[in-house]
MARBA-418765 format. One record per residue (C-alpha): x, y, z; residue number from 1. Coordinates in nm, 3 decimals, padded with zeros to 5 digits. Example, Ala and Ser with C-alpha at 12.3 -4.5 7.8 and 13.67 -1.06 7.14 Angstrom:
2
       c1       c2       c3  resi
   01.230  -00.450   00.780     1
   01.367  -00.106   00.714     2
//
This chain:
606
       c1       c2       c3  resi
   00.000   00.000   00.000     1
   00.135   00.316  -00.073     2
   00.220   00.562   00.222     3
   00.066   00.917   00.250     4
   00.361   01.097   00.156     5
   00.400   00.893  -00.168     6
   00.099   01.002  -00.265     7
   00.089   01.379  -00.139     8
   00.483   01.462  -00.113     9
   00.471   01.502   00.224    10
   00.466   01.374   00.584    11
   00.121   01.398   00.771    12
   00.191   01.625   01.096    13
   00.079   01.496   01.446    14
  -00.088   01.769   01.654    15
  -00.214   01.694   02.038    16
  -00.521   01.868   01.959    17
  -00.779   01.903   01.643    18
  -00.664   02.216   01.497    19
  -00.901   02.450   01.431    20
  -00.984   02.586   01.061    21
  -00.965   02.941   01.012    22
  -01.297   03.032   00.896    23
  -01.439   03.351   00.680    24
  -01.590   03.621   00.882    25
  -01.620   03.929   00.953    26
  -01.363   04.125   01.298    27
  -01.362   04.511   01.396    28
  -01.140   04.800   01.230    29
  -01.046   05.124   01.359    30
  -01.398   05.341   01.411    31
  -01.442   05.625   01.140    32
  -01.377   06.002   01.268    33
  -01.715   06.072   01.140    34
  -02.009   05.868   01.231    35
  -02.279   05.915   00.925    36
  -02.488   05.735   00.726    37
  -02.629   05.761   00.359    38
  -02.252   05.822   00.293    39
  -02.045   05.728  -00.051    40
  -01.762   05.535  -00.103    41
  -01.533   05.425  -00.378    42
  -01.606   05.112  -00.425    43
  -01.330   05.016  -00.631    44
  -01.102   05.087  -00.351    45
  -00.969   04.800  -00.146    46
  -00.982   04.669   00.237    47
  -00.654   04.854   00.315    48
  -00.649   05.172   00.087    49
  -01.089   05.254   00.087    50
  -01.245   05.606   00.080    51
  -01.550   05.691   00.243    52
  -01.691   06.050   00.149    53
  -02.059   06.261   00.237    54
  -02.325   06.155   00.421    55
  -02.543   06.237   00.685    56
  -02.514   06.352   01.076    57
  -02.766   06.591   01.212    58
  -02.710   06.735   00.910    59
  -02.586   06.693   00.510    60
  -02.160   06.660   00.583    61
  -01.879   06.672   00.316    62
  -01.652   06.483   00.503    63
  -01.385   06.267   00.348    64
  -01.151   05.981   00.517    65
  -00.944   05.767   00.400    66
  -00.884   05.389   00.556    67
  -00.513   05.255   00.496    68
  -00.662   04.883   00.661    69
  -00.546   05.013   01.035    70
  -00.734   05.379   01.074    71
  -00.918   05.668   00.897    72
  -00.755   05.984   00.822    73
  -00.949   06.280   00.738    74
  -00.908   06.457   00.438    75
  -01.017   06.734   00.262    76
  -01.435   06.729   00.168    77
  -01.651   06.751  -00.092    78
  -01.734   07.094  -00.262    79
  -02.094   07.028  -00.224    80
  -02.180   06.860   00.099    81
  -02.517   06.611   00.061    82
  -02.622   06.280   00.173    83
  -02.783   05.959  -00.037    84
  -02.517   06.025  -00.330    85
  -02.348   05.779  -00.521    86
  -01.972   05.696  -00.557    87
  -01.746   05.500  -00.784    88
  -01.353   05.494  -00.823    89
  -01.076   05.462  -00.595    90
  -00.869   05.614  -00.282    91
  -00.634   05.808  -00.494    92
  -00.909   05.859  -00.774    93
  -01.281   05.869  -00.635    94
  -01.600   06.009  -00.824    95
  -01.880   06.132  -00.631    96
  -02.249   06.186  -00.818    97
  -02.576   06.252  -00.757    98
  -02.759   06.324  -00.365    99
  -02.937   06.509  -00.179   100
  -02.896   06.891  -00.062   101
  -03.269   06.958   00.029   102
  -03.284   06.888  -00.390   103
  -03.137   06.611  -00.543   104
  -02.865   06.744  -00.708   105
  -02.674   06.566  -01.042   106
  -02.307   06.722  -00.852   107
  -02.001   06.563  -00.963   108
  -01.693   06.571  -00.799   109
  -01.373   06.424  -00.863   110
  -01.116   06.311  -00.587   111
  -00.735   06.292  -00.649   112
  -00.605   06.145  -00.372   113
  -00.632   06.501  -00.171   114
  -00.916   06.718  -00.298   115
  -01.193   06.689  -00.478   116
  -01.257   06.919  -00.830   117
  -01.592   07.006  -00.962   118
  -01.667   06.895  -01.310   119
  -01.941   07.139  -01.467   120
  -02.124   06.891  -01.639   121
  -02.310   06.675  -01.405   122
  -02.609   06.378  -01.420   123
  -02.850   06.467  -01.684   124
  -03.120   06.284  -01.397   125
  -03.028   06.448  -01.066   126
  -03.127   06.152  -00.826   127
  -03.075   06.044  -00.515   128
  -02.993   05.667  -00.334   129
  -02.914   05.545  -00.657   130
  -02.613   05.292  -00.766   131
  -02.280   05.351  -00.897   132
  -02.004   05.178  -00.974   133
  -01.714   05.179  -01.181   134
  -01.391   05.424  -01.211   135
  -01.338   05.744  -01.245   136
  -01.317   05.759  -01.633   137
  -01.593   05.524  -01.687   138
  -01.829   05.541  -01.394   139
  -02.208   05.414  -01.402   140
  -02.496   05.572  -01.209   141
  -02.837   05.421  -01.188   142
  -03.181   05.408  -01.048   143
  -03.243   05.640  -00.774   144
  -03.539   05.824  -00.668   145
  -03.668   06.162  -00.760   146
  -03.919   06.447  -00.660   147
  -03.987   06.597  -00.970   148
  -04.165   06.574  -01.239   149
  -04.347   06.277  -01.035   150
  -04.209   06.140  -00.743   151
  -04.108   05.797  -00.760   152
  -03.825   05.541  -00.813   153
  -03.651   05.551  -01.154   154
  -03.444   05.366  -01.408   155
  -03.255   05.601  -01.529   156
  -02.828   05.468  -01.648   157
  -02.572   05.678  -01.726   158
  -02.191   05.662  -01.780   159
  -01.936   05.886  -01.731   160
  -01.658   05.907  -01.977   161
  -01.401   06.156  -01.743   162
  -01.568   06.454  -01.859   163
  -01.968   06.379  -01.912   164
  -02.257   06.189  -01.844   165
  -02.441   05.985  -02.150   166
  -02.726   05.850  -02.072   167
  -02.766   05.464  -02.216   168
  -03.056   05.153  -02.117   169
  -03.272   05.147  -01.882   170
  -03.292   04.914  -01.567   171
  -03.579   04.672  -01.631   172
  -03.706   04.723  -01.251   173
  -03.670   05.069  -01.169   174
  -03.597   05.121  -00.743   175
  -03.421   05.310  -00.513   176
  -03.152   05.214  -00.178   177
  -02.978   04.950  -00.376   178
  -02.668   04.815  -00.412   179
  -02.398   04.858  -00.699   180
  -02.072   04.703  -00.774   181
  -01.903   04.625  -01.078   182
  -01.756   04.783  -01.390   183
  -01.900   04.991  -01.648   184
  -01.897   04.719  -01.869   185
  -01.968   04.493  -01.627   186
  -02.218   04.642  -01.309   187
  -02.452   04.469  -01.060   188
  -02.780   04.579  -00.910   189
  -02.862   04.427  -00.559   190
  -03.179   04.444  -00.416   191
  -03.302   04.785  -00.301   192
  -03.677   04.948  -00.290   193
  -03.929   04.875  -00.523   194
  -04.256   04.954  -00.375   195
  -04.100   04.683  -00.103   196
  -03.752   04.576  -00.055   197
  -03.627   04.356  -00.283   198
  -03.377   04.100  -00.366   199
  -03.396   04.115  -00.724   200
  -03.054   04.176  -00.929   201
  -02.978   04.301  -01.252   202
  -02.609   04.252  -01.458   203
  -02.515   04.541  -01.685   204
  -02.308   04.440  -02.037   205
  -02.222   04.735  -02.099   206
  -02.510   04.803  -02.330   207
  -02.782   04.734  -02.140   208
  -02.918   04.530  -01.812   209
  -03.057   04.163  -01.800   210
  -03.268   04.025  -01.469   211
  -03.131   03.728  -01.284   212
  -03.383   03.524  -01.192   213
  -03.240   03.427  -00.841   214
  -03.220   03.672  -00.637   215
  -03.082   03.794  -00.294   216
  -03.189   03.520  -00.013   217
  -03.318   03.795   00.189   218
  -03.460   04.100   00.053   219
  -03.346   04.440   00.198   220
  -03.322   04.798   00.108   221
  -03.022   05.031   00.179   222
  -02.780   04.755   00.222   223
  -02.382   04.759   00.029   224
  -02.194   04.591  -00.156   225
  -01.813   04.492  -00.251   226
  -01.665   04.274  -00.531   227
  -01.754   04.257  -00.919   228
  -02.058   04.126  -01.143   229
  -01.901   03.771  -01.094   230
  -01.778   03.774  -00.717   231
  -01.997   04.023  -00.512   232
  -02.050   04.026  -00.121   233
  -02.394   04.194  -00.023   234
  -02.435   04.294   00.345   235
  -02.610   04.523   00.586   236
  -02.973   04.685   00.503   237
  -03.343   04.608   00.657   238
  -03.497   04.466   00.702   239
  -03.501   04.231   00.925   240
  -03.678   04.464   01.091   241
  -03.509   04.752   01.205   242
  -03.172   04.638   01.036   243
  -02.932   04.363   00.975   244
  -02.572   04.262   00.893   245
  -02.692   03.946   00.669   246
  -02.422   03.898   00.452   247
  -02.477   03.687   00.093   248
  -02.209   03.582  -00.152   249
  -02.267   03.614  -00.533   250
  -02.080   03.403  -00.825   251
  -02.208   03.560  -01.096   252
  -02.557   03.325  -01.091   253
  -02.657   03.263  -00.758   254
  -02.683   03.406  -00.391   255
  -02.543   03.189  -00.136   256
  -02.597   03.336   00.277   257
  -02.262   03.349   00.470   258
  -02.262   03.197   00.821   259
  -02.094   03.540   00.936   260
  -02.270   03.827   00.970   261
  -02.164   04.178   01.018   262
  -02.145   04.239   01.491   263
  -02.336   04.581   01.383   264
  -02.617   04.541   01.215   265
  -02.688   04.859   01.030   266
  -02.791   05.001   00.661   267
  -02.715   05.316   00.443   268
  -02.332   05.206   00.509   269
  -02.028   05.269   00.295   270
  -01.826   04.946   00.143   271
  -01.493   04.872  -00.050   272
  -01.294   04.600  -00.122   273
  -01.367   04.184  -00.268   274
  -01.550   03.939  -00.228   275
  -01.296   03.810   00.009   276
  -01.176   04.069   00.144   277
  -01.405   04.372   00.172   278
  -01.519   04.646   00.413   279
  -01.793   04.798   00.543   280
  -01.823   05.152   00.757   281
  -02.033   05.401   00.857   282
  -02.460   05.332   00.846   283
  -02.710   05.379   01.100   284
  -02.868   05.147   01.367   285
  -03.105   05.384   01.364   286
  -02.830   05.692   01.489   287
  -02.497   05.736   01.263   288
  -02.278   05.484   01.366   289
  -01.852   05.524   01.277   290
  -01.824   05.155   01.342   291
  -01.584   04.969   01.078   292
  -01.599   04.594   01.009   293
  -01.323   04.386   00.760   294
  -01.446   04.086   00.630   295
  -01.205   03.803   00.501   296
  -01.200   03.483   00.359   297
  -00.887   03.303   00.466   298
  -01.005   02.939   00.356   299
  -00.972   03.030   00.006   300
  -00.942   02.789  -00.186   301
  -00.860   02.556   00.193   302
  -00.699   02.612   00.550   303
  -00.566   02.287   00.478   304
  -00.491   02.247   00.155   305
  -00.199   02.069   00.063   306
  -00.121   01.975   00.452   307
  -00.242   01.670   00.628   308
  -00.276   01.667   00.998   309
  -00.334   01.430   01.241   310
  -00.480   01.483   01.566   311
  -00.470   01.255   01.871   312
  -00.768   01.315   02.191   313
  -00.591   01.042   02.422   314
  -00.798   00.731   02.243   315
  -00.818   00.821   01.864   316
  -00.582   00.957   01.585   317
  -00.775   01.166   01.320   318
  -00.634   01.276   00.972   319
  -00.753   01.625   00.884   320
  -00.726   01.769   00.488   321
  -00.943   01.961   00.222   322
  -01.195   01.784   00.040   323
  -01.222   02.037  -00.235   324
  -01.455   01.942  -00.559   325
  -01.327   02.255  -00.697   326
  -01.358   02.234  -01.125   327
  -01.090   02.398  -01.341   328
  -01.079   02.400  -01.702   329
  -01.006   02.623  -01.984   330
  -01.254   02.643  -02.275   331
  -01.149   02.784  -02.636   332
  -01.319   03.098  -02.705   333
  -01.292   03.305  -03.025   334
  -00.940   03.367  -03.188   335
  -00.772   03.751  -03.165   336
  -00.839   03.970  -03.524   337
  -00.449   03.941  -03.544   338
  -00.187   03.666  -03.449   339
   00.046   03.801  -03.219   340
   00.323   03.795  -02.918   341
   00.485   03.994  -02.629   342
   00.124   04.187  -02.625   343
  -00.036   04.341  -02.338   344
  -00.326   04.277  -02.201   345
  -00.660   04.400  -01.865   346
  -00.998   04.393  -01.808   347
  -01.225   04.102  -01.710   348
  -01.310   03.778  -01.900   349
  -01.609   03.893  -02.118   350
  -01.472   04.262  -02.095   351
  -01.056   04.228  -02.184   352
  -00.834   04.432  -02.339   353
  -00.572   04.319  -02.554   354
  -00.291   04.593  -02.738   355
   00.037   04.606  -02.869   356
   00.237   04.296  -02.921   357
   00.489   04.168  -03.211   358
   00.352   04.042  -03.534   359
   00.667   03.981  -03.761   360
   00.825   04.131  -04.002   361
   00.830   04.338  -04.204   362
   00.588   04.562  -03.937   363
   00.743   04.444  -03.586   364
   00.541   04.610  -03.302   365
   00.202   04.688  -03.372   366
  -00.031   04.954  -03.241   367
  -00.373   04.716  -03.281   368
  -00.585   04.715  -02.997   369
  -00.862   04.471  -02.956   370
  -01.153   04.430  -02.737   371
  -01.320   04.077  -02.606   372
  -01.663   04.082  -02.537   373
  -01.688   03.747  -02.400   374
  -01.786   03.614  -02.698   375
  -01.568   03.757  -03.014   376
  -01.288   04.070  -03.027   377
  -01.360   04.399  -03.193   378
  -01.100   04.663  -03.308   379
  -01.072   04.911  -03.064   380
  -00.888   05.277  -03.132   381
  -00.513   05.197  -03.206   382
  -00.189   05.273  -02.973   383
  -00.033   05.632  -03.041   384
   00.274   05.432  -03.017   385
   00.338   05.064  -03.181   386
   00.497   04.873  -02.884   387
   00.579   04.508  -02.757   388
   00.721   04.358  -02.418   389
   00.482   04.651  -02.281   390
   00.267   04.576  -01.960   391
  -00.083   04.671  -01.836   392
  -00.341   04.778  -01.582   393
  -00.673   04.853  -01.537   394
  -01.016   04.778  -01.728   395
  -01.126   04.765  -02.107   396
  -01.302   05.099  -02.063   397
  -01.022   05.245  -01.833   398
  -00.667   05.098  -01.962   399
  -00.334   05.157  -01.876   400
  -00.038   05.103  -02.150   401
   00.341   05.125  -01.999   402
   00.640   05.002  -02.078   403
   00.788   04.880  -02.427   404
   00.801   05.230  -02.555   405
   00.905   05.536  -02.405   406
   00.547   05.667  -02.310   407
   00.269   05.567  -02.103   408
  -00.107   05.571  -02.279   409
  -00.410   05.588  -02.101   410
  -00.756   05.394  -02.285   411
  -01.086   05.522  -02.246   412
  -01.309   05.251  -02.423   413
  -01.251   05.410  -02.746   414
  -00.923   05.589  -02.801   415
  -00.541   05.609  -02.636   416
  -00.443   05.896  -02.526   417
  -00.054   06.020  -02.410   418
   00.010   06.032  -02.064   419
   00.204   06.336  -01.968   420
   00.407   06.088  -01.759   421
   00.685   05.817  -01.903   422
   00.884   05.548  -01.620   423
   01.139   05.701  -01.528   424
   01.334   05.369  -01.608   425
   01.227   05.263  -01.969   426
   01.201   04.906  -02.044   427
   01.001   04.617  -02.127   428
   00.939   04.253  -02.042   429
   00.808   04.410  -01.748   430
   00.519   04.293  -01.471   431
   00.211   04.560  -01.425   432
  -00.078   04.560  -01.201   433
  -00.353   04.823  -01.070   434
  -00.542   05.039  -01.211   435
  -00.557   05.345  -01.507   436
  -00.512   05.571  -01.212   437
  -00.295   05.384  -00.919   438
  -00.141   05.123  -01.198   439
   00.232   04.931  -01.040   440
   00.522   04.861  -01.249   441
   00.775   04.640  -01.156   442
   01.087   04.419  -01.324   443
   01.232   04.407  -01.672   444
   01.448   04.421  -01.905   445
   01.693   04.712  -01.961   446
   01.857   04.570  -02.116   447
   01.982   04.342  -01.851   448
   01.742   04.269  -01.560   449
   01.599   04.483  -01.366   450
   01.392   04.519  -00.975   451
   01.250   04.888  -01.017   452
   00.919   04.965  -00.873   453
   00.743   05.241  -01.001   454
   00.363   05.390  -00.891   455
   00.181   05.552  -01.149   456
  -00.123   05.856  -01.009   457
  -00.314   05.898  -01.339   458
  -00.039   06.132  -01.393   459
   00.337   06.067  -01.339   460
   00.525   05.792  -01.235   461
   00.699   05.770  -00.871   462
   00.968   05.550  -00.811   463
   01.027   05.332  -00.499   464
   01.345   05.279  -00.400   465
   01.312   04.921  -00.273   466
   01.266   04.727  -00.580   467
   01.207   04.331  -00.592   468
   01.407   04.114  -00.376   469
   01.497   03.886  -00.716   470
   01.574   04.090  -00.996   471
   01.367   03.953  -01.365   472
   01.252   04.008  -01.645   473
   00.989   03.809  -01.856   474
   00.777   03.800  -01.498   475
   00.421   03.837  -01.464   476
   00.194   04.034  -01.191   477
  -00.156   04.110  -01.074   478
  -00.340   04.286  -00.825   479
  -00.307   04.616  -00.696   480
  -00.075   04.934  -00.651   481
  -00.073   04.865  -00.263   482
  -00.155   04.519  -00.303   483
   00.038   04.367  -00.601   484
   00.185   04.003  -00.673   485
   00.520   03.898  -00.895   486
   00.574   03.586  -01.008   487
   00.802   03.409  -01.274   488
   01.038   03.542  -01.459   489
   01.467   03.549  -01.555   490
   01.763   03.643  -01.586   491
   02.000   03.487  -01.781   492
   02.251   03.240  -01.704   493
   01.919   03.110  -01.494   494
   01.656   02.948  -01.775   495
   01.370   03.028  -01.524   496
   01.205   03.145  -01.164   497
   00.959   03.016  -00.996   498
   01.036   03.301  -00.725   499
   00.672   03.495  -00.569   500
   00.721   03.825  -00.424   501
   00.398   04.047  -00.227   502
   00.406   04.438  -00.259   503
   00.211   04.601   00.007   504
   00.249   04.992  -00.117   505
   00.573   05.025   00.007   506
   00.800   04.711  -00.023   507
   00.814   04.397  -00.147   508
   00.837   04.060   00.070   509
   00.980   03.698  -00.106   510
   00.677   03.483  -00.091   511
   00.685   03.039  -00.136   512
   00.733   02.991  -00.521   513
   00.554   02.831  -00.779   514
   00.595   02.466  -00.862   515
   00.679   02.542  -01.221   516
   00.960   02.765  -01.265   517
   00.891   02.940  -01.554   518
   00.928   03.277  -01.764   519
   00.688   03.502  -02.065   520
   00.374   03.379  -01.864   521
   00.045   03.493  -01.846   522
  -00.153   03.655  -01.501   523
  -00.460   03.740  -01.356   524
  -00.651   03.776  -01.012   525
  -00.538   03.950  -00.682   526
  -00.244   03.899  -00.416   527
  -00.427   03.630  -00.238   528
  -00.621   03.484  -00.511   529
  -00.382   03.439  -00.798   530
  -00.354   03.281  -01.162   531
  -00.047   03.165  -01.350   532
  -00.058   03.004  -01.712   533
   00.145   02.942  -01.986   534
   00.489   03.053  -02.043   535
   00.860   02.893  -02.116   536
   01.022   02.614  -01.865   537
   01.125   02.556  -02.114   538
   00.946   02.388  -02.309   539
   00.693   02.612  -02.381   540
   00.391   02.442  -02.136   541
  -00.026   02.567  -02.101   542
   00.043   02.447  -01.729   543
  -00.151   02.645  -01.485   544
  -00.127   02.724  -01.120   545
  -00.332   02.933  -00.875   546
  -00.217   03.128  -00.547   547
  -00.400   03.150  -00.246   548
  -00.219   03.428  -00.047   549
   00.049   03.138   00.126   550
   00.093   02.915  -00.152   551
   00.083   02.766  -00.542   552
  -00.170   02.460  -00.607   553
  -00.082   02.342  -00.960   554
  -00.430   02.266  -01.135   555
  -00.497   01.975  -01.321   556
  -00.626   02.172  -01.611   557
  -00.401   02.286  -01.851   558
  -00.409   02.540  -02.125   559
  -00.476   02.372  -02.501   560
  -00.237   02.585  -02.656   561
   00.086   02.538  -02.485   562
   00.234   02.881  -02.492   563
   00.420   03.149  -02.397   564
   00.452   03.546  -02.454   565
   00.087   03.567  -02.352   566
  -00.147   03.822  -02.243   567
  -00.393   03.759  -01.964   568
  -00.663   03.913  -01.785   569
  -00.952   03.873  -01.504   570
  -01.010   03.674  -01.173   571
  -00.868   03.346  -01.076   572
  -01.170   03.229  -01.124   573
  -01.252   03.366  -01.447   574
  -00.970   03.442  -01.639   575
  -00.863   03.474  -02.008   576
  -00.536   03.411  -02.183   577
  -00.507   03.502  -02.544   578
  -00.198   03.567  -02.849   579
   00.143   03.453  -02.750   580
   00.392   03.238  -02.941   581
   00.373   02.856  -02.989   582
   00.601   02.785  -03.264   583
   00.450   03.047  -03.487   584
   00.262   03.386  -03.380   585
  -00.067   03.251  -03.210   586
  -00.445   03.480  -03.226   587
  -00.587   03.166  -02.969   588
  -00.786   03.273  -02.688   589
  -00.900   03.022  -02.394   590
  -01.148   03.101  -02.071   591
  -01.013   03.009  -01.779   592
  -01.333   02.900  -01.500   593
  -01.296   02.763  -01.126   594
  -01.626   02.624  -01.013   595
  -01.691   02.397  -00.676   596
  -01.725   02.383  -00.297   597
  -01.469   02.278  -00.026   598
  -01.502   02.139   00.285   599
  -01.288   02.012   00.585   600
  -01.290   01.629   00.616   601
  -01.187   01.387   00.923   602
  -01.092   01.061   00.867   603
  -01.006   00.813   01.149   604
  -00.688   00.659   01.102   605
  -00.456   00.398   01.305   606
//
């Protein structure tokens, strides 16, 4: 019979007690120097950089704070203070729409990291308790209520380009004190009023909004939100009668209740952050409450993954391990317009963004940009500059092109634009993460390898002077500016590294490496929730790995086009590699999905 380490690769630990699994749920954060509720937030922020902004006291406030994942710092407020606005955007680049001043007003504001800027043309539909989502270039407002000409809930969408509202489709159930998260290609509606609350939810394309038929497990008005279309976490509201912290997850087709709910119950609260790792701040209970609450999923994807431990009570010896039914696979979907390598890619899975690359002589670099749809790629508006090696950041409607070339191009859904501000190291073969307007930079080639880290404000690059630990080029990266992961990678004589480092905003800390060494890979996902396909061992290999914040779990499913020089983009659970090289310029483009459950198991053993 074969022994347990023969079969897993390593020896089963002996505790002297059954170790407890860390479970997902939700602890207390620093209280907010403002209590108010029917507040904003930036809900593209994260749990450690968030921004909560507006609101109500006794009165309408303009406050601003900012949460760094320890404490709130206040900063400077809104030009126009109101409550039961809308906000979309990040810490460093917030938007703030819509409210109420004893008038709903159609205000918008923009926030740079210090102050906020009026923009002259606001909402065409001045509402208030509406959604929002998005960034700051391509924000999304919708629903809401209004007093005139007849008062009533609304349907009303609009999206903001930087500079002005359009207005596009319609909700199909118009309602008020609701939840939004999301993209604007990609939005959620949660719940809110109707002529009663409501768990029904809605999924914007980009175009226009289609009902899910399940809904929320419990209905509720003026409850929040964190995460995207595919990987939302709902929480907070009423009722229950008067108010609740009933938390529900969301995977992009059904609700599923968490076992943890928020200590203080409360609605009209801010949020931020994932699905596994989000915030929630401010509300009322009925009074304004400052309380803060972090909720995080540290089983994901298993406490015990990988690690087998036995207990022992004094008569019996117990073997404790994941039994995970997680699903991986990759699916083909439809082929890039044009074959290349060494292109760039961001976005989501049925919202991506793929520019730049090589496509042979006698053209070398190319300035083609496509967009994926989840379905096909379009032409988008071409590159100002042809570049390849380059890295990315940010969404299909709000891209970031660095690296490669000397300059640093900002998309809008349609057209690149010039950045004032170029790296102040040029290279490529570089790692990128972030967004358009907080986008990281890290590695490359200078030639010769390179560690420098440089932070990008929707403006000009900064750089850090504590660059990676393990100098590379070739490497790949996700997640965020103060959150970011870098993985793979070389530098000659070495053929490849399997080496993982974690940036936290200021430095960067060595990691446990992949199992497959390897170097011109593809990325998605976040610091603790990360995907690695593709690339050069060599061989060129499709294999594929995912990172849970600790560790790398090769997954049995490998890519069908063994590549390298590959673009990626999205979640680790829905993710999308396309182009690359194979042993001829490749236009293939495969769907990376994670489905499943996991659960702790006991076995007695002898």
């Amino acid at each position: 019979m074969a022994e347990y380490k023969g079969i897993k690769g390593f020896k089963v630990q002996y505790l002297d007690q059954d170790p407890v699994p860390a479970v997902a749920g939700w602890s207390a954060g620093n209280n907010m120097n403002t209590a108010r509720y029917n507040l904003a937030s930036a809900n593209a922020g994260t749990q450690t950089a968030a921004l909560g902004f507006g609101g109500y006291t006794t009165t309408s406030v303009g406050a601003t704070e900012e949460y760094d994942g320890n404490s709130w710092t206040t900063s400077n407020p809104l030009n126009t203070p109101r409550f039961a606005l809308s906000g979309a955007g990040t810490q460093t680049a917030g938007l703030a729409f819509g409210g109420y001043t004893g008038a709903n007003t159609g205000a918008t504001e923009e926030y740079n990291g210090t102050s906020w800027a009026n923009n002259p043309t606001g909402l065409n539909t001045p509402t208030r308790v509406g959604g929002g989502c998005g960034t700051q270039t391509a924000g999304l407002a919708f629903g809401g209520y209004v007093d005139t000409p007849t008062a009533g809930n609304v349907s009303v969408t609009e999206e903001y380009d930087g500079a002005t509202w359009t207005s596009s489709n319609p909700l199909n159930t118009a309602r008020r004190n609701f939840a939004g998260v999301g993209t604007q290609t990609a939005g959620l509606a949660i719940g809110g009023q109707i002529t009663a609350p409501t768990g029904e939810t809605e999924e914007y394309n980009g175009t226009s909004w289609a009902n899910n038929p399940t809904g929320l497990n419990t209905p509720r008005r003026a409850l929040s939100a964190a995460g995207i279309q595919t990987a939302a976490l709902a929480f907070g509201g009423y009722p229950p009668s008067p108010f609740t912290g009933t938390t529900e997850l969301y995977d992009g087709t059904t609700w599923t209740s968490s076992p943890s709910n928020m200590a203080t119950g409360r609605y009209d609260l801010g949020a931020a952050g994932t699905q596994t790792a989000a915030l929630g701040f401010g509300g009322a209970i009925p009074s304004a409450v400052a309380a803060t609450e972090e909720y995080t999923d540290p089983a994901e994807p298993g406490t015990f993954q990988n690690v087998g431990q036995v207990w022992y009570n004094g008569t019996t010896k117990a073997l404790k391990f994941t039994d995970e039914t997680f699903t991986d696979s990759w699916a083909t979907g439809s082929n890039m317009g044009t074959a290349r390598t060494q292109l760039a890619g961001t976005g989501i899975q049925t919202a991506a963004l793929g520019f730049g690359g090589y496509i042979g002589p006698p053209t070398g670099s190319t300035t083609e940009t496509e967009e994926y749809d989840g379905t096909s790629w379009a032409l988008g508006g071409s590159l100002n500059t042809g570049r390849y090696d380059a890295a990315g950041a940010g969404l299909q409607t709000a891209g970031l092109a660095f690296g490669g070339a000397p300059s640093t191009e900002e998309y809008d859904g349609s057209s690149w634009a010039i950045s004032p501000g170029s790296l102040n190291t040029a290279r490529g073969q570089l790692g990128g993460a972030g967004t358009q307007t907080a986008a990281l930079a890290f590695g490359g080639n200078l030639p010769g390898a390179t560690g420098a880290t440089e932070e990008y404000n929707g403006t000009s690059w900064a750089s850090n002077p504590t660059g990676l630990n393990t100098i590379r080029r070739q490497l790949a990266g996700c997640g965020t500016q103060t959150a970011g992961l870098a993985f793979g990678g070389r530098e000659p004589p070495t053929n490849a590294f399997g080496s993982t480092e974690e940036y936290d905003g200021s430095t960067w800390t060595s990691v446990n490496s992949m199992n497959t060494a390897r170097y011109q890979l593809g990325g998605a996902g976040t610091q603790t929730a990360g995907l690695a396909f593709g690339g050069n061992i060599p061989p060129i290999t499709g294999a594929t790995e995912s990172y849970d914040g600790t560790s790398w779990t090769t997954s049995p499913a490998s890519m069908s086009t063994a590549r390298n020089n590959l673009a990626g983009a999205g979640t680790q659970a829905s993710a999308l590699g396309f182009g690359g090289y194979t042993t001829t310029l490749s236009a293939a483009t495969e769907e990376f999905t994670r489905t499943g459950t996991k659960n702790i198991k006991t076995v007695t053993v002898s």
